[in-house]
C-alpha positions in Angstrom: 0.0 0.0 0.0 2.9 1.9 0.4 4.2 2.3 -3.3 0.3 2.7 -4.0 -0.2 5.7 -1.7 3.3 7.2 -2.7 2.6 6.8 -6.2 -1.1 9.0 -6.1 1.0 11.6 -4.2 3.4 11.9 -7.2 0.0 11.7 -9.5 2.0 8.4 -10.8 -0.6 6.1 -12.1 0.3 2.3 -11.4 -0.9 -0.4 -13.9 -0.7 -3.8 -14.7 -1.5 -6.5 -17.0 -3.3 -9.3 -15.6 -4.3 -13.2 -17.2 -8.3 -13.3 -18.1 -10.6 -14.4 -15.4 -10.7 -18.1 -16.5 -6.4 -18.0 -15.7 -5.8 -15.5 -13.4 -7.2 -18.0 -10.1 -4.2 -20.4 -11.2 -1.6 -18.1 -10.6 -3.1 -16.3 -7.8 -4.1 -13.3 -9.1 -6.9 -11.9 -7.3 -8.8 -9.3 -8.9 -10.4 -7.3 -6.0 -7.5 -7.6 -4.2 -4.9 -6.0 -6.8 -7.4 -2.9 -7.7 -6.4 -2.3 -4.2 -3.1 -1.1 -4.9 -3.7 -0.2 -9.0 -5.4 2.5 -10.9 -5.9 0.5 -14.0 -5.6 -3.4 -15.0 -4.9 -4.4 -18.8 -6.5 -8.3 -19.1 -3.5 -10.2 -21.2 -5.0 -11.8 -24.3 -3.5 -13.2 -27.2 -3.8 -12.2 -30.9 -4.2 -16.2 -32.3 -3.8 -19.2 -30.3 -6.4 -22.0 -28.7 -6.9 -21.2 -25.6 -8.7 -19.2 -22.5 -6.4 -15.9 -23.1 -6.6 -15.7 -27.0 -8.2 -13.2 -28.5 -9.4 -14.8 -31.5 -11.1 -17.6 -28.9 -12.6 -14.7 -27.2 -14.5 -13.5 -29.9 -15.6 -16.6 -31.4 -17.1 -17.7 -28.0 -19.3 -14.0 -28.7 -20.3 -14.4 -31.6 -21.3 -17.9 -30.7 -23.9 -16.5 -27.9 -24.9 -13.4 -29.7 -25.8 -16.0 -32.9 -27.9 -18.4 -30.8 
């Protein structure tokens, strides 16, 4: 909290980038808990790949409910 608070006082914004939900509970990333000491989170995603983080998966699985 310390970096966090010294950070604000600067006006130093601190940001991340963080695994999609469906990932980020395997390597202990807890979202509620890191807003605590971020201003802004970037989620990680992959331009083409098969997987939870790609980006191309992402939007297939959108399509796939906004279709149905």
């Amino acid at each position: 909290m310390e970096l966090y608070d010294k950070a604000r006082e600067l006006g130093v914004e601190l940001e991340a980038a963080v695994f999609p939900p469906s990932l980020a509970w395997l390597v202990g990333q807890n979202y509620r808990e890191i807003m605590n000491f971020l201003s802004k989170v970037h989620v990680m995603l992959c331009h083409k790949c098969d997987g939870a983080a790609c980006l191309n998966h992402e939007i297939l699985s959108l399509y796939n409910i906004v279709r149905s």
